[in-house]
VMD Tcl script that draws the C-alpha trace (Angstrom):
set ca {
  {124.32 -59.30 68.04}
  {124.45 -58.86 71.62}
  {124.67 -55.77 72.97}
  {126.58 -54.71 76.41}
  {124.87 -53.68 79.05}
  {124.89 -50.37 80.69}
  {127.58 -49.90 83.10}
  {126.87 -49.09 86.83}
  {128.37 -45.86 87.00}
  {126.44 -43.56 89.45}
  {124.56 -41.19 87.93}
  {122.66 -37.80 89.66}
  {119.16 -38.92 89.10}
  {115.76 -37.71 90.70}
  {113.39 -40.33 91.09}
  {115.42 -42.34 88.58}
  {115.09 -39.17 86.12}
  {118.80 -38.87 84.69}
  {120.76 -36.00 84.49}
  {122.08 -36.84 81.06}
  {118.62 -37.53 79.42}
  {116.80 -34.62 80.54}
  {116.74 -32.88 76.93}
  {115.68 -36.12 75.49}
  {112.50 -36.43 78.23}
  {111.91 -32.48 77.09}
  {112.04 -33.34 73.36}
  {109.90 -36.14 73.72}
  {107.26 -33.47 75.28}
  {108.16 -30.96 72.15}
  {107.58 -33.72 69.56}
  {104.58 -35.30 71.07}
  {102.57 -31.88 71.39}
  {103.09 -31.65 67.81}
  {102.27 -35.52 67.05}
  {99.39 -35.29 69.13}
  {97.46 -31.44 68.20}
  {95.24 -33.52 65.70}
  {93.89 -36.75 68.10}
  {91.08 -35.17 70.00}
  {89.36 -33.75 66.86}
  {90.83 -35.22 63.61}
  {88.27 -38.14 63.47}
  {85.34 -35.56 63.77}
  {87.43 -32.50 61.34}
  {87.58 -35.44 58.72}
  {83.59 -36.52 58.70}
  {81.91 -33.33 59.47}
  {83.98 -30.79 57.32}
  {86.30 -33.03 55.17}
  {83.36 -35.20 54.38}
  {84.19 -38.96 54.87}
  {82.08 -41.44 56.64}
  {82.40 -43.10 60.18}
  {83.36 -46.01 58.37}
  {86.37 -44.52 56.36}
  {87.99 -42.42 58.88}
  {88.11 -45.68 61.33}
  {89.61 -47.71 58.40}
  {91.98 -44.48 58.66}
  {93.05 -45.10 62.17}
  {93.13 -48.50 62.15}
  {95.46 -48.54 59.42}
  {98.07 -45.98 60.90}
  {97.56 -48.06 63.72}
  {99.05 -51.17 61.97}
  {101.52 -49.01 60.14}
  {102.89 -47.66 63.81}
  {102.87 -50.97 65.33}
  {105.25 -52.17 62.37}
  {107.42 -48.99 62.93}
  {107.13 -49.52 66.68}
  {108.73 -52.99 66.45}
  {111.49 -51.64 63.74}
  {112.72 -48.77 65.89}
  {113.45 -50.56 69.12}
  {115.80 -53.14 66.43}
  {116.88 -49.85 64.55}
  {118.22 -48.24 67.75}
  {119.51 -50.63 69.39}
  {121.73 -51.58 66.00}
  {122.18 -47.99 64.74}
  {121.87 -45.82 67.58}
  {119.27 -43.80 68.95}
  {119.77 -40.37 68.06}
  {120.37 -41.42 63.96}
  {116.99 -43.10 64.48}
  {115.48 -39.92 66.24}
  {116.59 -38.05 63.61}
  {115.67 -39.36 60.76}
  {111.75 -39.69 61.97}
  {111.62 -36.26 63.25}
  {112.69 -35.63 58.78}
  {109.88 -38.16 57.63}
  {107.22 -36.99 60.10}
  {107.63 -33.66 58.53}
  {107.85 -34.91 54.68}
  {104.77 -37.19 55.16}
  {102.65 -34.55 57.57}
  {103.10 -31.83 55.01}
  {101.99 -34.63 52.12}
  {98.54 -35.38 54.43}
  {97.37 -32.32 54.49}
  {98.66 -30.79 50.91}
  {97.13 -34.14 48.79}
  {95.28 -35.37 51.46}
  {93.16 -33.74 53.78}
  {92.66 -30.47 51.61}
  {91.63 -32.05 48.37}
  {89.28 -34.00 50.33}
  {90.63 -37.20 48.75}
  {90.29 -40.36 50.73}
  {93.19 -42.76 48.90}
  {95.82 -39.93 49.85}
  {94.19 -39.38 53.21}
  {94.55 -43.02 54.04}
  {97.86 -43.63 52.70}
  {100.09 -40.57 53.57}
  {98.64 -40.74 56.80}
  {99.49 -44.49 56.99}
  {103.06 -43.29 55.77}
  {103.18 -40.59 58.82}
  {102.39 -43.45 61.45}
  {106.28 -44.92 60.87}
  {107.90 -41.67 61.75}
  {106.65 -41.14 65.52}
  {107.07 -44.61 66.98}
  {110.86 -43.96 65.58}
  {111.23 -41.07 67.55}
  {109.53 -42.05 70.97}
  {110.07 -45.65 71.09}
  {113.61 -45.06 70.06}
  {113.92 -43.04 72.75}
  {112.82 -45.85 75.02}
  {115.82 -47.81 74.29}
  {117.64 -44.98 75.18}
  {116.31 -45.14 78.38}
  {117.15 -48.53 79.22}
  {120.93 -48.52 78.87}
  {121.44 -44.56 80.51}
  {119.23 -44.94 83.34}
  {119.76 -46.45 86.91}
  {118.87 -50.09 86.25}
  {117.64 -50.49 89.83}
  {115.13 -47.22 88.74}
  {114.15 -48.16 85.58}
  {110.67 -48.56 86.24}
  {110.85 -44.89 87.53}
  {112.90 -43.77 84.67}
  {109.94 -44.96 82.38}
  {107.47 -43.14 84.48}
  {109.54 -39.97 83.92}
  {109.14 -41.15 79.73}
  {105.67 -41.88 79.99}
  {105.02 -38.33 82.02}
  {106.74 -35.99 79.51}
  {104.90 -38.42 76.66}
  {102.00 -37.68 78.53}
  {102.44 -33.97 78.57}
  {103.12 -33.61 75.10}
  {100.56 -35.70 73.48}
  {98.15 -35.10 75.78}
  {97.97 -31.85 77.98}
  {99.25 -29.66 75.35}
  {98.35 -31.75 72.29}
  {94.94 -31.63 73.36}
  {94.49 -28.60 75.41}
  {96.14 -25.96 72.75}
  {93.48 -27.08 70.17}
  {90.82 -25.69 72.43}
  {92.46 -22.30 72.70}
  {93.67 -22.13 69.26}
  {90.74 -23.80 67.17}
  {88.10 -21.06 67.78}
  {90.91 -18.31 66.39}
  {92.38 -20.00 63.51}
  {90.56 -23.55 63.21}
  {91.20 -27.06 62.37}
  {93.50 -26.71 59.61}
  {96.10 -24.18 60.57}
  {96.16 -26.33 63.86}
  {96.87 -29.07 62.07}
  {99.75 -27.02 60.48}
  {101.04 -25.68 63.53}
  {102.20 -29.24 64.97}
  {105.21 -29.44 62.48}
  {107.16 -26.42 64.92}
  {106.56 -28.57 67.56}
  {108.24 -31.92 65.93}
  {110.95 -29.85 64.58}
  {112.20 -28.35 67.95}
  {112.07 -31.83 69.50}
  {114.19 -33.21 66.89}
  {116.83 -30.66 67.30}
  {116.79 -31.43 71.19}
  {117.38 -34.76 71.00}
  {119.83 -34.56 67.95}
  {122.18 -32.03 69.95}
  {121.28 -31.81 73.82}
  {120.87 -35.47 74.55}
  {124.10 -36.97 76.22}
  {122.72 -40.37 77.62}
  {125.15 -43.70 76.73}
  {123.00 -45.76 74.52}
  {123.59 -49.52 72.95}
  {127.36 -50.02 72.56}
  {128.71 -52.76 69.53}
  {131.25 -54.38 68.26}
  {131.94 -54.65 64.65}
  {130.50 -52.90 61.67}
  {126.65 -52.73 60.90}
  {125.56 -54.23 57.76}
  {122.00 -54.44 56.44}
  {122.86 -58.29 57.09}
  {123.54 -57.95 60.59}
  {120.23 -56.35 60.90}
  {118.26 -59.03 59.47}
  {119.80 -61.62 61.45}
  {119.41 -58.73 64.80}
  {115.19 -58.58 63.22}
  {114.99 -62.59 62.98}
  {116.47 -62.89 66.71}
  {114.33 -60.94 67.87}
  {111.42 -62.14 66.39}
  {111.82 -65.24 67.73}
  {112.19 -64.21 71.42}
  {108.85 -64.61 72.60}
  {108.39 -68.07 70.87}
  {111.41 -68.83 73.20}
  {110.76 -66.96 76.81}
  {106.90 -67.08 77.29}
  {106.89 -64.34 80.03}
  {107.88 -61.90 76.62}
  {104.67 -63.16 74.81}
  {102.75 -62.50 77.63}
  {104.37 -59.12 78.62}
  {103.36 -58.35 74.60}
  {99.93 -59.33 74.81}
  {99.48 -56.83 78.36}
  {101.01 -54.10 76.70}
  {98.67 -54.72 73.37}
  {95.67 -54.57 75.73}
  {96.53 -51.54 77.87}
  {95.54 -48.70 75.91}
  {92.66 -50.71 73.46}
  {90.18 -48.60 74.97}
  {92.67 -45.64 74.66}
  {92.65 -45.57 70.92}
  {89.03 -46.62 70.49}
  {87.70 -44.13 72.37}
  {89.58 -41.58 69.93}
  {87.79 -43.05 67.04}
  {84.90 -42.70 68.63}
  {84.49 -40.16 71.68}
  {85.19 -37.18 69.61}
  {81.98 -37.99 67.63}
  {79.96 -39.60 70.17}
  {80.30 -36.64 72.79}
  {79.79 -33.96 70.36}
  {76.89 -35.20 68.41}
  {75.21 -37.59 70.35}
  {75.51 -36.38 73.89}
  {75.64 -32.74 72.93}
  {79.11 -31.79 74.70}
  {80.71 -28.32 72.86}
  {83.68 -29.52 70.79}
  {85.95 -27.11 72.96}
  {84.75 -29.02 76.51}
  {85.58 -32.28 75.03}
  {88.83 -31.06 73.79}
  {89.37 -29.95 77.66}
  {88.41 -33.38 78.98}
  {90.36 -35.41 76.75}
  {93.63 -33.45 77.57}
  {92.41 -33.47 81.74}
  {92.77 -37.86 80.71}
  {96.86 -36.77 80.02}
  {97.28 -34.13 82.23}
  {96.44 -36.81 85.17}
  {98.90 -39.15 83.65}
  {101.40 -36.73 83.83}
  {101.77 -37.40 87.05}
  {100.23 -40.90 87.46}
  {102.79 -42.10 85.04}
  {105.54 -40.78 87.17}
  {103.63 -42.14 90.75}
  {103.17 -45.72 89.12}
  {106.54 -46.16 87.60}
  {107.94 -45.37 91.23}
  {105.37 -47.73 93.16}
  {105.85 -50.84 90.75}
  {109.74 -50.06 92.19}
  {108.30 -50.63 95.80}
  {105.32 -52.93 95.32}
  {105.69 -54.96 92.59}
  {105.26 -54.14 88.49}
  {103.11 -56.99 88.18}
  {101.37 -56.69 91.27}
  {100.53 -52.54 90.06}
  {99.58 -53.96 86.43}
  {97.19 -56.75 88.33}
  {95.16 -54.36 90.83}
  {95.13 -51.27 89.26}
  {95.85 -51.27 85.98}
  {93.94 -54.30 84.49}
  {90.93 -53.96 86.58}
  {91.02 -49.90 87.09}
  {90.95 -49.90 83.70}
  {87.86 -52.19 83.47}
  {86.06 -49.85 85.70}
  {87.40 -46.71 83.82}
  {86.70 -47.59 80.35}
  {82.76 -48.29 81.23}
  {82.69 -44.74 83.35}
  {84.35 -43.00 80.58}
  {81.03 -43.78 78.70}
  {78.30 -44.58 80.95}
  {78.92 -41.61 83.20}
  {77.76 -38.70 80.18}
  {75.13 -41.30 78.75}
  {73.65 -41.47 82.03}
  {73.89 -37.84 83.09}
  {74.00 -35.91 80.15}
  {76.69 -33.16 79.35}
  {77.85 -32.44 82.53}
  {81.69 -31.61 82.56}
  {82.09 -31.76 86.11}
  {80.58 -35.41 86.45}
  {82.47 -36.38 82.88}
  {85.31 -34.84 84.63}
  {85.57 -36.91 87.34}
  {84.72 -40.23 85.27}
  {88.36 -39.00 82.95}
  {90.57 -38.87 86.37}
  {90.01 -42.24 87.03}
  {90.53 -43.65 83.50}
  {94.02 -41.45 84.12}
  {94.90 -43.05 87.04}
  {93.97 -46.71 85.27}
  {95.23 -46.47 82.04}
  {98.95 -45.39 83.81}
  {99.34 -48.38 86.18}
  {100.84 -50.36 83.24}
  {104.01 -48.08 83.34}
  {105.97 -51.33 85.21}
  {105.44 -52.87 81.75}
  {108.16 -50.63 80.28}
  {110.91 -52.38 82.89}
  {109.73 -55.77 82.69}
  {110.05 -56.45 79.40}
  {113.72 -55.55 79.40}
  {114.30 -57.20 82.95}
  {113.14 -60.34 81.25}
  {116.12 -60.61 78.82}
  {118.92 -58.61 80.30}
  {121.52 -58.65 77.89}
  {119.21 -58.14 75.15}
  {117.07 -55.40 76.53}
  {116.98 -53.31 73.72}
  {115.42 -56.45 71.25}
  {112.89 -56.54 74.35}
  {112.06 -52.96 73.94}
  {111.06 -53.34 70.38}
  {108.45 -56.50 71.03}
  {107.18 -54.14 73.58}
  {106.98 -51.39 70.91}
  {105.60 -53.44 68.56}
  {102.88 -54.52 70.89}
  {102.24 -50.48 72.18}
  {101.79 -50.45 68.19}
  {99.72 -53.20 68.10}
  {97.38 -51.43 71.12}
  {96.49 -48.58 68.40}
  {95.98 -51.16 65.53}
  {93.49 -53.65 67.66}
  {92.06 -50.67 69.63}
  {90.76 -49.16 65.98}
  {90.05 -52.27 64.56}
  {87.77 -52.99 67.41}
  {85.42 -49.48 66.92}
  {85.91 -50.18 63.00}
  {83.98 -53.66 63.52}
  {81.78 -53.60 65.72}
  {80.61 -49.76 66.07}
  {78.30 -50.13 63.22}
  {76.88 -53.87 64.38}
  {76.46 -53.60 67.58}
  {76.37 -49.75 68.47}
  {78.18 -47.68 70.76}
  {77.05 -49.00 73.97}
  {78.17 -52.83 73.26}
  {81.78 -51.53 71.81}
  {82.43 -50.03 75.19}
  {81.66 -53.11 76.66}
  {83.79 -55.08 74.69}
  {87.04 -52.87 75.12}
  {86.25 -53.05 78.83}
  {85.91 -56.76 78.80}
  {89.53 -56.91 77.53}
  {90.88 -55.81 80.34}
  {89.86 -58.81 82.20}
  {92.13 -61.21 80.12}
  {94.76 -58.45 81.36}
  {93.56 -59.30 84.81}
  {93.86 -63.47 84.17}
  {96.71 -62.85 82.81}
  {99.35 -61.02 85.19}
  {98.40 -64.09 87.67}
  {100.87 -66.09 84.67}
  {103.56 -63.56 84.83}
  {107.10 -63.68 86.89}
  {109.39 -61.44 86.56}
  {112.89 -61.15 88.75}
  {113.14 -57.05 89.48}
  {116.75 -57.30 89.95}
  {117.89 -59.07 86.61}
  {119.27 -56.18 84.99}
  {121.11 -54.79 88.23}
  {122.86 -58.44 88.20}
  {123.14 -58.33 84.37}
  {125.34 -54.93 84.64}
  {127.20 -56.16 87.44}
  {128.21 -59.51 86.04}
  {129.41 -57.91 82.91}
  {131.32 -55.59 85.14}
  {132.91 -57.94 87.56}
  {134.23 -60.16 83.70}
  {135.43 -56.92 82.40}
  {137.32 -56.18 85.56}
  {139.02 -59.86 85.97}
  {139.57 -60.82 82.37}
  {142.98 -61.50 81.49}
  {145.27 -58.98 79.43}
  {146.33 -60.39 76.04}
  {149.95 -61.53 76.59}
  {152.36 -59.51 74.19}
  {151.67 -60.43 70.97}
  {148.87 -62.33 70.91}
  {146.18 -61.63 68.39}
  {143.51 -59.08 70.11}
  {139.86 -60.26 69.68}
}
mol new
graphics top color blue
foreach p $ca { graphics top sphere $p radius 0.5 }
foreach p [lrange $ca 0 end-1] q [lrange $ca 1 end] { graphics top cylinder $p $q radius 0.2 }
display resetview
């Protein structure tokens, strides 16, 4: 089914931030605080006091990671047939269901099987929410912002998973510790979810026709097959895959390796892992605006791909070399901030590249943001324990230099959907009027 694109009605906007999705950018930050209180210490929570190995708790992440990637793909299709805020609203009920399951038969019985699989279970609820979200986005906003618009997403993401998802575990682990923190994240989901249930007033996909569970296999097939049809998709997928690898490695790993091996206090890692999303609160914003003026693949080429080469090595080599110095680690986190957000662009390409069918594009571009978290794990799970620490850096820097050979493939017109909107407009505006009594389509 093809869905109609959004209308060019003016809209009050700042920086292409809406007026009408404000409450959903602010429940994205609500939701995302709570999604995101565990990253910076789970990995070391679960070996040092739960008790697993290295090797178990990356098979843990790398499994939610391929459970969110599948979830990421389903709730761009999901939304864009069903609606956003029915999608938002259910994930916001299973993230609770399955969080309270991971830590009741999971995490405080110590048991790995339950561990592994409720957790797995947990990973389809918050692509839902956020990525859903994103389709949102990309009918309500200014198409000739949208790259902007997506800055705005990636900002309030940024500040919710990251700033306060990392930084109130610093404050509130010495009171309470890990495990009431870990309970403490379901307020957070739960006030998101009633923002963007009730205070959300953005137009989203509109349809003809009723939805059947047909319609949304054939809507699942289409889509599947998009990028075996349009290239520039496949390639947009594979950039998006790659730009947060090191990302979701380096939570896997960093939270052991700074801790134990270079002999950072848990608490000052906590406080540089949250400085890597406070800077990308605003980077996120700052990129999403320049890819409007310069070019998105132009700000993906120069400084995304090969900042984040540079980044991901100093985000190591900077503490091995110098030992636990925040100030110097500091510095080395800013720059992998400023990197890591210069793929923002991505998150208007992919719909710019089929039009009329942005919200299908959305969920390939989910599924590969899902796919990042999968391959990023997968990577640390294989080769941590072959080829050590130093060499598994190397490698998820090294993969941002096929991000760098690749944007020299990519072509993108930045105008499509502006042209999309206003040809639909300018048929809807001269089509003919049924005469009187003829059959109505």
């Amino acid at each position: 089914m093809t869905a109609i694109p959004a209308r060019t009605v003016p809209t009050r906007n700042f920086f292409g931030l809406s007026s009408s999705l404000f409450w959903g950018y602010v429940a994205i930050a609500f939701f995302m605080t709570g999604d995101g209180l565990e990253q910076a210490f789970l990995s070391d929570y679960l070996v040092n006091a739960v008790g697993f190995s290295t090797d178990q708790v990356g098979t843990i992440f790398t499994v939610y990671g391929l459970m969110a990637a599948i979830a990421a793909f389903a709730s761009g299709v999901l939304a864009e047939y069903f609606g956003p805020r029915r999608v938002m609203a259910l994930a916001v009920v299973a993230w609770i269901i399955f969080h309270i399951g991971f830590l009741l038969f999971g995490v405080m019985q110590g048991d790995y099987v339950m561990t592994l699989v409720l957790y797995a279970i947990r990973a389809f609820a918050y692509p839902m929410f956020v990525y859903g979200f994103v389709v949102w986005i990309s009918y309500a906003a200014p198409s000739n912002r949208l790259s902007s618009a997506m800055g705005w997403f990636w900002c309030f993401y940024s500040l919710g998973v990251g700033v306060f998802g990392s930084y109130l575990p610093s404050l509130v682990i010495p009171v309470v510790g890990e495990l009431p923190t870990l309970w403490s994240s379901i307020g957070f989901v739960f006030v998101g979810g009633l923002m963007a249930a009730f205070l959300v007033k953005g137009r989203g996909p509109d349809h003809s026709g009723p939805r059947t569970f047909g319609g949304l296999g054939r809507i699942l097939g289409e889509t599947i097959a998009m990028p075996f049809h349009n290239v520039q998709l496949a390639y947009g997928m594979v950039q998006r895959i790659i730009n947060q690898i090191s990302l979701y490695g380096f939570i896997v790993m960093l939270p052991i390796v700074f801790v134990r091996d270079i002999g950072f206090a848990q608490t000052t890692w906590l406080q540089l892992w949250s400085l890597v999303y406070l800077v990308t609160v605003f980077t996120n914003l700052m990129w999403g605006v320049l890819g409007d003026k310069i070019g998105w693949v132009r700000t993906i080429r120069w400084f995304g791909a090969i900042g984040m080469f540079v980044a991901t090595l100093l985000m190591y080599f900077v503490p091995k070399l110098f030992g636990p110095n925040p100030w110097l680690a500091a510095i080395a986190v800013v720059v992998f901030g400023f990197a890591i957000a210069a793929y923002v662009p991505l998150s208007a390409l992919m719909p710019a590249l089929d039009p009329h069918r942005r919200g299908n594009a959305v969920a390939l571009l989910n599924l590969a943001a899902g796919l990042s978290q999968f391959v990023g794990s997968l990577i640390v799970t294989l080769l941590w324990s072959t080829i050590g620490t130093t060499g598994t850096v190397i490698a998820l820097a090294c993969t941002y230099l096929v991000s760098f050979a690749l944007s020299f493939l990519q072509k993108v017109d930045q105008n499509s959907l502006t042209k999309a909107d206003e040809e639909t407009a300018a048929a809807l505006t001269t089509a003919e009027p049924p005469e009187s009594g003829a059959p109505r389509a």
